[in-house]
C-alpha positions as CSV (number, residue, x, y, z in Angstrom):
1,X,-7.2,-9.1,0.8
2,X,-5.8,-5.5,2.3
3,X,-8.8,-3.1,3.0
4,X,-10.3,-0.7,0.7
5,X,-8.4,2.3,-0.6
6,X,-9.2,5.8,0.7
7,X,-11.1,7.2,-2.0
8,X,-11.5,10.8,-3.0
9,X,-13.8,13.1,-4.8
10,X,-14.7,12.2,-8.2
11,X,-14.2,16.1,-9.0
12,X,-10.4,15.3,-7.9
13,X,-10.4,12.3,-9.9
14,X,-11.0,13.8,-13.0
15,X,-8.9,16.6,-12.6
16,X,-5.6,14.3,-11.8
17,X,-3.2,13.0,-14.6
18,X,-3.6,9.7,-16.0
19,X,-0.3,8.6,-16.5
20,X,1.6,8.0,-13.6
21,X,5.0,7.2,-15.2
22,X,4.7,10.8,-16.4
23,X,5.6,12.4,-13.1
24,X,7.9,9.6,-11.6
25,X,11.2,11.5,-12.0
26,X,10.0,14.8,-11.2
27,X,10.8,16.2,-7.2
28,X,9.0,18.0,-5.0
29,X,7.3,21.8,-5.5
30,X,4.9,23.6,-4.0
31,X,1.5,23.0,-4.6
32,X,-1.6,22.8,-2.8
33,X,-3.6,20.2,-0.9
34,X,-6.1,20.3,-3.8
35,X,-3.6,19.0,-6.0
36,X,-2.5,16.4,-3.8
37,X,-5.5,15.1,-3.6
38,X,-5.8,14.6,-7.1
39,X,-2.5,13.1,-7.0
40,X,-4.1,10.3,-5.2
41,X,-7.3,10.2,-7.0
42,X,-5.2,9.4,-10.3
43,X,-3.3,6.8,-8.5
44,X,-6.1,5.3,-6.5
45,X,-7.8,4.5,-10.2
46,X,-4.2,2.8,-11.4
47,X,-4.5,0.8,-8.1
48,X,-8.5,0.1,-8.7
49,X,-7.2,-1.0,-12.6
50,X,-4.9,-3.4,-11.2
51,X,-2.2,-1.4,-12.2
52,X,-0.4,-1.8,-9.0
53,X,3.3,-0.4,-10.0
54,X,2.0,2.5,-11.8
55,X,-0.1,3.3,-8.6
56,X,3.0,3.2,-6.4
57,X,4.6,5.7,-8.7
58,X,1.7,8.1,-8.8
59,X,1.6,7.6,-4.5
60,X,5.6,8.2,-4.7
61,X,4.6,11.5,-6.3
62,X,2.2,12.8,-4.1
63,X,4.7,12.1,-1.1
64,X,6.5,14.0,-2.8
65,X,4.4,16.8,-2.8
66,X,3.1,16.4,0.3
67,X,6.6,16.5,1.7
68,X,7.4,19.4,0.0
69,X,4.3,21.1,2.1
70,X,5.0,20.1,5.1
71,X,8.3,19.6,5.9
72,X,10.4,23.1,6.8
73,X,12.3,23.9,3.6
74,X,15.8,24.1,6.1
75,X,14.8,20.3,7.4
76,X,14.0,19.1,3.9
77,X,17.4,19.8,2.4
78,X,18.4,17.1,5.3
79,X,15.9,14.5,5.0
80,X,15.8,11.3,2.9
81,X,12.3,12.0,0.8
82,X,12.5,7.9,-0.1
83,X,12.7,6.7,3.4
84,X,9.2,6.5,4.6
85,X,10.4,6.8,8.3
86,X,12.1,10.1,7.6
87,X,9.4,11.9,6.3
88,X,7.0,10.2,8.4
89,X,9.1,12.0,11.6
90,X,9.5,14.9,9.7
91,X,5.9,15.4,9.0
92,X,5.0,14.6,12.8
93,X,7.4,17.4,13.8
94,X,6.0,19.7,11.7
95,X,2.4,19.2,13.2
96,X,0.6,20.1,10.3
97,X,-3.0,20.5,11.1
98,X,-5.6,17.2,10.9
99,X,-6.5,17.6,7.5
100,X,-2.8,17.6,6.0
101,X,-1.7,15.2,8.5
102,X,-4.4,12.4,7.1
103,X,-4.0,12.9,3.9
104,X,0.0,12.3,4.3
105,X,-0.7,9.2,6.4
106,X,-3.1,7.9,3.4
107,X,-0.8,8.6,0.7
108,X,1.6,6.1,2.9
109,X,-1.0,3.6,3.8
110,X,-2.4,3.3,0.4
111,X,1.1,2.9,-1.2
112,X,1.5,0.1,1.5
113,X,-1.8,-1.3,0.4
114,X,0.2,-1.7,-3.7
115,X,3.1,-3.1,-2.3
116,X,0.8,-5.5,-1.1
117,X,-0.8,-6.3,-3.8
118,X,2.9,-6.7,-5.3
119,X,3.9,-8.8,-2.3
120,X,6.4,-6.8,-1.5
121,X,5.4,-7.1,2.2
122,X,9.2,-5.5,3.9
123,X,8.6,-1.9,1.7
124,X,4.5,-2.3,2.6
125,X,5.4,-2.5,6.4
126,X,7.5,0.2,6.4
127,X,4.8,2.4,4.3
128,X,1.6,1.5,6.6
129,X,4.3,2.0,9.7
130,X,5.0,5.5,8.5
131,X,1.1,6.0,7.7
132,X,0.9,4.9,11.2
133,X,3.3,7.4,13.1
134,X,1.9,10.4,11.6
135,X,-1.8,9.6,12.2
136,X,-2.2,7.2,14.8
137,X,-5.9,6.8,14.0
138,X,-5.6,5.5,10.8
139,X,-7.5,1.8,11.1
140,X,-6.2,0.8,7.5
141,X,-3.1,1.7,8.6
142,X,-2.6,-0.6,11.5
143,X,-4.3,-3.5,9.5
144,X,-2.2,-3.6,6.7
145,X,1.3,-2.9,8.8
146,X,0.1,-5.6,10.6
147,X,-0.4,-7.9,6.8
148,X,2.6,-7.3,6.1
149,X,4.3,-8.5,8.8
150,X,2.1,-11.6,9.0
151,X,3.6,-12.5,5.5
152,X,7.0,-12.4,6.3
153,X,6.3,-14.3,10.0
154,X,7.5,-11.5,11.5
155,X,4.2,-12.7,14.5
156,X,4.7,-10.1,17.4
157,X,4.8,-6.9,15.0
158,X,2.2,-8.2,13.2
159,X,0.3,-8.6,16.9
160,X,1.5,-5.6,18.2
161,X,-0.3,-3.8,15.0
162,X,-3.6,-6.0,15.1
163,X,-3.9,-4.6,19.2
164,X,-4.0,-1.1,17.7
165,X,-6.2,-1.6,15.0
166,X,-8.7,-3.5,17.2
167,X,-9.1,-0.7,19.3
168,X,-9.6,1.4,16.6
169,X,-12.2,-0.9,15.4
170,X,-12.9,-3.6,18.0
171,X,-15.9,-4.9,15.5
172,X,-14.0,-5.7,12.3
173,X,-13.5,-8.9,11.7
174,X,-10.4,-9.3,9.8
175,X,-8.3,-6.9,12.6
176,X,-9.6,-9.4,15.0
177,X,-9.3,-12.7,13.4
178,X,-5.8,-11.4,12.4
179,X,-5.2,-10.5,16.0
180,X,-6.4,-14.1,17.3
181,X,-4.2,-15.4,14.7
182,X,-1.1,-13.6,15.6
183,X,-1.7,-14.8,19.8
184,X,-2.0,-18.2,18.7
185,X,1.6,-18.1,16.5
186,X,3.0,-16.2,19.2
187,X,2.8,-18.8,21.2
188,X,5.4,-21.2,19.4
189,X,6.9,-18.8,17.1
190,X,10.0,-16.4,18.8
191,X,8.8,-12.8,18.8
192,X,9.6,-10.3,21.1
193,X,13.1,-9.7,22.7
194,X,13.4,-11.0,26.0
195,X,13.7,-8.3,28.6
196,X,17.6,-8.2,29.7
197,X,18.1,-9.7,33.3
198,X,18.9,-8.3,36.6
199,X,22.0,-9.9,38.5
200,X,21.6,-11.9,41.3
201,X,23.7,-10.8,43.7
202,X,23.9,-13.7,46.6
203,X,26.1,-13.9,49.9
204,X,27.0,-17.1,48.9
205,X,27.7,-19.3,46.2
206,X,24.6,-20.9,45.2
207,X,24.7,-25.1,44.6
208,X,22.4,-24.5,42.2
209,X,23.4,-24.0,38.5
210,X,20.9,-20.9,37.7
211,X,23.6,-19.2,35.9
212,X,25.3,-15.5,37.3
213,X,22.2,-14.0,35.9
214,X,19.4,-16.0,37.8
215,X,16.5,-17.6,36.1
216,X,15.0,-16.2,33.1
């Protein structure tokens, strides 16, 4: 089950729209942090409804918005506001101050916690890994990149994720059982690129059929 949703204010709640599908086409403007956050009220309660797609439209939204706030208006024009790894490195280079910064990573990581839901695990990883880049300290973050790429087998990612969420929070048990899990799969499944090999240089010609690179 991915972890809980960052809630908001109930005050923010009420004052966000309803309807998701209403604001789905609609690009970014400038608005406040105020009214982002009751961008992600309104689509935390479509998520908490089970309405899982709607929620992802109302978080698409808000990234939006959140982009357009950030991100320099001469970088914007340039970067790809659907690619989650493009805004996510436009936002870090922006260094917008803590606040703005972890709302932007929760708009990311609660989207990835939808797709989820959706098992949609490829566009969940890229949304918790974005979540991830722009505030490193995001626990949820971590745990659900690292879901995500459990599902698809994908077992050193999904590791690699469960180390930094573990010491975020080296008490919570599904990081570490996740984290235990992912060692033991490691250790038959093929994960991490092997590191490339240094030649062997010899004076000689070795007897011994190692191969011109050595042993591995």
């Amino acid at each position: 089950m991915p972890p809980a949703l960052n809630r908001s204010s109930s005050a923010a709640a009420a004052a966000a729209p309803a309807n998701a599908k209403m604001y789905s086409a609609q690009g970014p403007h400038v608005v406040g942090l105020e009214e982002i956050e009751a961008l992600k009220a309104s689509a935390n309660n479509l998520f908490v409804e089970g309405k899982f797609g709607q929620a992802i439209i109302g978080y698409s939204y808000a990234i939006k918005q959140m982009a357009g706030l950030i991100v320099p208006s001469a970088r914007r024009a340039s970067t790809n506001l659907d690619s989650p790894s493009a805004v996510a490195s436009a936002v870090r280079d922006a260094k917008p101050d803590p606040r703005t910064a972890q709302l932007a990573a929760i708009l990311y990581s609660n989207r990835a916690a939808a797709y989820l839901k959706l098992e949609k695990y490829d566009k969940a990883a890229l949304d918790a890994g974005a979540a991830s880049v722009i505030d490193g300290s995001n626990f949820k973050a971590w745990l659900r990149k690292a879901m995500a790429h459990k599902e698809v087998g994908q077992w050193y990612e999904c590791h690699m994720a469960c180390k930094a969420a573990t010491r975020l929070e080296p008490g919570n048990e599904d990081a570490r059982s996740l984290f235990e899990e992912s060692q033991y799969k490691m250790g038959s499944v093929p994960h991490a690129p092997a590191p490339q090999p240094q030649p062997v240089l010899e004076s000689q010609p070795s007897k011994k059929k190692f191969g011109l690179f050595g042993r591995r």
